[in-house]
N, C-alpha and C positions, 0 to 999 in steps of 0.2 A: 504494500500500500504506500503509495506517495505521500509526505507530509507536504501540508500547504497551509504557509503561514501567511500572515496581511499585518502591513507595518501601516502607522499613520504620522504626517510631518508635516510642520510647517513653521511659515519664517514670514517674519515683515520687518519690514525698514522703513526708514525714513528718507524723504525726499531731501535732498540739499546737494549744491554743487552745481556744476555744469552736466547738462543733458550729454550722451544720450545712457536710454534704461537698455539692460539687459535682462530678459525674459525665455525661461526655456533656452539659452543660447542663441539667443537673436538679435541683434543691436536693434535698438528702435528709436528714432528722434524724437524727442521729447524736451523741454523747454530747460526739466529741472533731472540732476541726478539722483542718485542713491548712496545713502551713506553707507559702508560697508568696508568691512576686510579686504573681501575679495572684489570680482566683480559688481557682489550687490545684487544677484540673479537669484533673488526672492522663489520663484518655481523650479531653478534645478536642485536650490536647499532642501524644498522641502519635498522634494523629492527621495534627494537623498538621505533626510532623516526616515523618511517612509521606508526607505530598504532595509539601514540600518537598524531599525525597529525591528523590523520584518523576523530578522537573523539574530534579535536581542545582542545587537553591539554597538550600544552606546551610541551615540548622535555625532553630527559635524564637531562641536566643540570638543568633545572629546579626545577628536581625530585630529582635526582641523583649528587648533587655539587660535582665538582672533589674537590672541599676547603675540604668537610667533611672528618674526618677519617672513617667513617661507612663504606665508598663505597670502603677503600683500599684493593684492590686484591680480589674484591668478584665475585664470578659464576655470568657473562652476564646474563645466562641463567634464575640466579634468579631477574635480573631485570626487563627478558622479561616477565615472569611469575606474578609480580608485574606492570608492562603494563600492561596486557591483564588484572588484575583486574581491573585495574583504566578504561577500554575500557568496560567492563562489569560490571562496576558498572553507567556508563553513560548510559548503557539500548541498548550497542552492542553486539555484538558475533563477531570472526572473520570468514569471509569467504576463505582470498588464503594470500601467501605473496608470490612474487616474487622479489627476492635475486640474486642482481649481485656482485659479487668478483672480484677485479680489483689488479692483482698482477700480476708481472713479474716473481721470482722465484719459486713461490711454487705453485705446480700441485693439482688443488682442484678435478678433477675426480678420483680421488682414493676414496676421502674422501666424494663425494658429497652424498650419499647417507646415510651415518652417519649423515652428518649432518640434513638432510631433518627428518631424525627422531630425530634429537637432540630437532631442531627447532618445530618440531609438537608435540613431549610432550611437549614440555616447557608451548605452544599456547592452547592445548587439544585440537587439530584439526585433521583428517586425515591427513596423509605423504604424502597423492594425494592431497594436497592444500598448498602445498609448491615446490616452484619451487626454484631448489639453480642453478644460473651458472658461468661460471669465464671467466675470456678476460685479456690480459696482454694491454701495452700500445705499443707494438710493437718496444720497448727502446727509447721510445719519453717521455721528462719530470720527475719529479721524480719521479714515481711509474716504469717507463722504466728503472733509473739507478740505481732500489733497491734501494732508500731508505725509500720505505717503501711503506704501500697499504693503500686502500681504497673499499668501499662499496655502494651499494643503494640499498636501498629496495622498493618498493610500496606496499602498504598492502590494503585491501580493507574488512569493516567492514558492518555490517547487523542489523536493528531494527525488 
């Protein structure tokens, strides 16, 4: 019998700086930045705490200390890539990740589809086992009055 376990992640930041946001691995133009260690890429984080759930090992900070210089301004994408080894060296595979984006300003249906293949090489998974979608807060709280967004993933992994 297969074990199949299901992690859940997520990350939000704050807006400041010079544009542009990184989402899923995607550059996007946007007026204002992301404050952040790394790139700031709010959905590949919490993604990647989704996996790492998934496989009970500890979260990005853990792994990833925003204290270290190592992690300053580096590709999300190569942390997710760096997950999913630590998830496949536990003796998983990934099976789906489903990825909600929580931002008032910026329109992720242009870009969702970039992303979903940003997101599936990073994983080496099918682009049909990623699901990206976005919802704003309808200008309720702070992700309603811009000042910044947030993420959740749930990921679901396989023996």
């Amino acid at each position: 019998m297969n074990d199949v376990r299901t992690g859940v992640g997520y990350d939000a930041h704050r807006f400041g700086g010079d544009g542009p946001v990184v989402l899923g691995g995607v550059t996007i133009d946007h007026n204002v930045g992301v404050l952040g260690t790394s790139d700031g890429d709010v959905a590949t984080h919490a993604v990647c705490d989704a996996l790492l759930g998934a496989v009970a090992d500890g979260d990005l900070g853990t792994h990833f200390p925003s204290s270290d210089p190592r992690w300053e301004g580096v590709d999300s994408l190569e942390l997710l890539a760096m997950c999913v080894a630590r998830v496949t060296s536990a003796g998983y595979s990934v099976s789906s990740v489903d990825l909600t984006i929580i931002v008032q300003s910026i329109r992720i249906a242009p870009h969702r589809e970039q992303m979903r293949r940003c997101l599936a090489d990073a994983m080496a998974i099918e682009v049909e086992r990623v699901s990206v979608k976005a919802t704003t807060t309808d200008g309720l709280g702070w992700i309603g009055t811009d000042a910044g967004l947030a993420s959740q993933a749930v990921a679901t992994v396989y023996s």
